[in-house]
N, C-alpha and C positions, 0 to 999 in steps of 0.2 A: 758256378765254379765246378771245374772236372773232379768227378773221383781221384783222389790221390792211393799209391800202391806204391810199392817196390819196384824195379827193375826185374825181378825174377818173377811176378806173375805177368812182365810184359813178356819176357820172354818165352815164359810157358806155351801164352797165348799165340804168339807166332810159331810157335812150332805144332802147334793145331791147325795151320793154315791150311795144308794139304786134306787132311779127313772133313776138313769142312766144305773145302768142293766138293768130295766123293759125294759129301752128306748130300751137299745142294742139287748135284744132278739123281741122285735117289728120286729127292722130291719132286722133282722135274718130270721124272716116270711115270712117279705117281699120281701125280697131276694128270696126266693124259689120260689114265687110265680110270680116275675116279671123277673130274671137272663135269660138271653139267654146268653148261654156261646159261640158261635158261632159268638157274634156280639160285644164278648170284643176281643181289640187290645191290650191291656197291662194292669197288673195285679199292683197296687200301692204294694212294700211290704215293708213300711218305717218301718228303725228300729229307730222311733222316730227323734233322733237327725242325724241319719243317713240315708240314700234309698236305699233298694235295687227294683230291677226292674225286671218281669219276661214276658220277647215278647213272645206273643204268634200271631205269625204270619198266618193264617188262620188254624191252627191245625197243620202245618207242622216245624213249627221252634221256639226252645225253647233256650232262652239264659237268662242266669242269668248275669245283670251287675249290677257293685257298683257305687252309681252314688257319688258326691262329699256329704257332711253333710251340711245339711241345717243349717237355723240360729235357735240357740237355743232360741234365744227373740222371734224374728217370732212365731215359736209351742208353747212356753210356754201362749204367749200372746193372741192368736187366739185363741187355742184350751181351754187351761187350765187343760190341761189334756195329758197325753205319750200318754193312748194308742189309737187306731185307732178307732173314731167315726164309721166306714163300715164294720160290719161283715162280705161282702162278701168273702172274702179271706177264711174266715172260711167254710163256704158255698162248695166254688169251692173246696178245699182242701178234704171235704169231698166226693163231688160226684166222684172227682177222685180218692181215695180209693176204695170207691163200685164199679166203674169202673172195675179198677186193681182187684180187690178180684174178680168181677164174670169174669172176665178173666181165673183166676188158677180156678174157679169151673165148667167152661166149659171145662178146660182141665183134670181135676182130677178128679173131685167130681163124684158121681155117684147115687145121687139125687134130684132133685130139691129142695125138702122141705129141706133135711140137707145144701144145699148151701146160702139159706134166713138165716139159724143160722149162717153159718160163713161169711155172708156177716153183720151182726147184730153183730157179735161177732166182727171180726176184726175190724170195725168202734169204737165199745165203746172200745175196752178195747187198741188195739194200738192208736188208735189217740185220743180219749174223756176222756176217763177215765183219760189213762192215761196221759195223758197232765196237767187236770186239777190238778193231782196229784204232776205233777214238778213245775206246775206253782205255788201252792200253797206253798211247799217248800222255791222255789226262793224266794218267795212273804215275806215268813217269813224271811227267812233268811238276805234278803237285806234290809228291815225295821229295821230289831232289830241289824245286827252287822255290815253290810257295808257302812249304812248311815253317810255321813261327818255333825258331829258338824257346827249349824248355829251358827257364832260366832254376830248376829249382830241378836238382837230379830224382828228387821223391815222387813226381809228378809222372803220372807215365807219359811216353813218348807216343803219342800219336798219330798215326800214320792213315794214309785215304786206301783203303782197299782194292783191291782189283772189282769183285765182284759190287762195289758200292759205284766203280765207275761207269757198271754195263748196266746197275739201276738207274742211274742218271739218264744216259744215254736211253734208256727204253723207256722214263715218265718226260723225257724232250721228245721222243718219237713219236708219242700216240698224237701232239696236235698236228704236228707236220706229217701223218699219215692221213688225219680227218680231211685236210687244206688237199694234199698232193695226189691223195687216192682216190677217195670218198668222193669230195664236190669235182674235183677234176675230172675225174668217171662223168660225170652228171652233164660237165659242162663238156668234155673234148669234143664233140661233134664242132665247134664253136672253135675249139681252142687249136685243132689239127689244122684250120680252114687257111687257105692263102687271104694274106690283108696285111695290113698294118694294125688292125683292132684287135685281130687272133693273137699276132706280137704281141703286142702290148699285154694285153688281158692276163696271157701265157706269163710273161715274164715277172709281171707284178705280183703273180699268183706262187712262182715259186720260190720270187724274193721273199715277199711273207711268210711263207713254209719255211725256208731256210732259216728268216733271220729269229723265229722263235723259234725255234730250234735250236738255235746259238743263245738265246735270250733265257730260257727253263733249264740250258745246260750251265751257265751262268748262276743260275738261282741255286743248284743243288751242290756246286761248290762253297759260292758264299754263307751258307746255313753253317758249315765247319768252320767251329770258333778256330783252330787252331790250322788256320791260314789264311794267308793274308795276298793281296795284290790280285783277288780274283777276279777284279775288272780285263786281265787280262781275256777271259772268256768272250769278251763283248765285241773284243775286237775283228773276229770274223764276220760281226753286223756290217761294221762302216766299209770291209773287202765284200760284201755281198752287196750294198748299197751303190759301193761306186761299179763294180762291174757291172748290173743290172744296164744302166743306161747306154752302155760300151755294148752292150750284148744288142741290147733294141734298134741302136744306129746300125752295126754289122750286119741286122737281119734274121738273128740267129732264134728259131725257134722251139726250145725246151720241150717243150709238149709234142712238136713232132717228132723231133730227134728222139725221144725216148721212145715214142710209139715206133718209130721208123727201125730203132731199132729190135724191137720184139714184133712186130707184126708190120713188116713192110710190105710185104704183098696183097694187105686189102689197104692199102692206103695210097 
């Protein structure tokens, strides 16, 4: 059962909403400026009412596990708040991006100044930008039609946060970066290649990125007792399912297109 309160310590609370971003990109700062990523042992990636957990074993062993759902009283009561007081997650999330990107621009690119653009490019607009742009969606979306009626005015009125929606979005990112970045990297020589096997391989590869990415963005909604009809999340699987096959017959190659377009002159 939720904490029960007043109306005026909900209200309190939302009018702390703005010092609490200020607070959050503080930490963001601080984060860069103290993080040794060498000296963390495991990454918190709680979906709120649920945990996920990602070991990082001295750089060599990465396992994603689910651990059991914490108590909703516990988070609700401590924190007062979904999403995750430690931007670090956001942080790591990003430096292994530019990571991964100057990887492909030391195997593609073929100059340094243009590889700072697509190391700047890929960062905002795959992971910043656009994040903040589903998270914002979600944000609207789960406030105004997914939220369950408080039928008891004592109860506070619970709401999905903004910054709970760009944690979602960035614990569905890190598989669909392992799948699209990581092994894709390993594999594009393969995956760039003219054939029908390049096809194939390419498409099934970022149907799978994609539709668990919709699949973990799905999970970190439904954890929030106080909404309802969040199957609706799932439904970008069966739009990425049926287009996959529509894409393969057309021709159309993912993995080139994206290469082609950040480094089409060694390609």
């Amino acid at each position: 059962m939720l904490p029960t309160t007043s109306r005026s310590r909900s209200s309190s609370s939302s009018s702390r909403a703005n010092p609490m971003f200020l607070q959050y990109f503080r930490r963001i700062v601080k984060v860069l400026l103290l993080i040794n990523i060498s000296s963390l042992s495991w990454i918190d990636l709680r979906f709120s009412g649920s945990k996920w957990m990602l070991n990082i074993l001295s750089g060599k062993c990465l396992t994603f596990v689910h651990l059991r759902k914490l108590s909703i009283n516990t988070l609700s009561i401590t924190n007062n708040q979904w999403a995750r007081d430690d931007p670090a997650f956001i942080v790591i999330c990003s430096l292994l991006l530019v990571v991964a990107t100057v990887a492909y621009c030391v195997t593609y690119d073929h100059s340094s100044s243009h590889a700072v653009v697509v190391v700047v490019s890929v960062l905002l607009t795959h992971f910043l930008i656009t994040g903040a742009v589903i998270a914002t969606c979600c944000w609207f979306l789960t406030n105004s039609y997914l939220r369950e009626e408080t039928p008891n005015s004592h109860v506070v009125e619970q709401r999905v946060e903004w910054l709970y929606t760009f944690d979602v979005h960035c614990n569905s990112f890190f598989p669909m970066f392992v799948l699209l970045y990581v092994v894709h990297y390993f594999l594009s020589p393969l995956l760039i290649a003219h054939g029908f096997i390049p096809l194939l391989l390419s498409n099934l590869l970022f149907m799978v990125g994609a539709s668990y990415y919709h699949y973990l963005n799905f999970l970190g909604y439904d954890v929030l007792p106080f909404l309802e009809r969040t199957t609706f999340f799932l439904y970008p699987i069966g739009v990425v399912i049926v287009l996959s096959p529509i894409l393969i017959l057309s021709g159309f190659n993912p993995s080139r297109y994206f290469m082609n377009m950040y480094f089409s002159q060694r390609l």
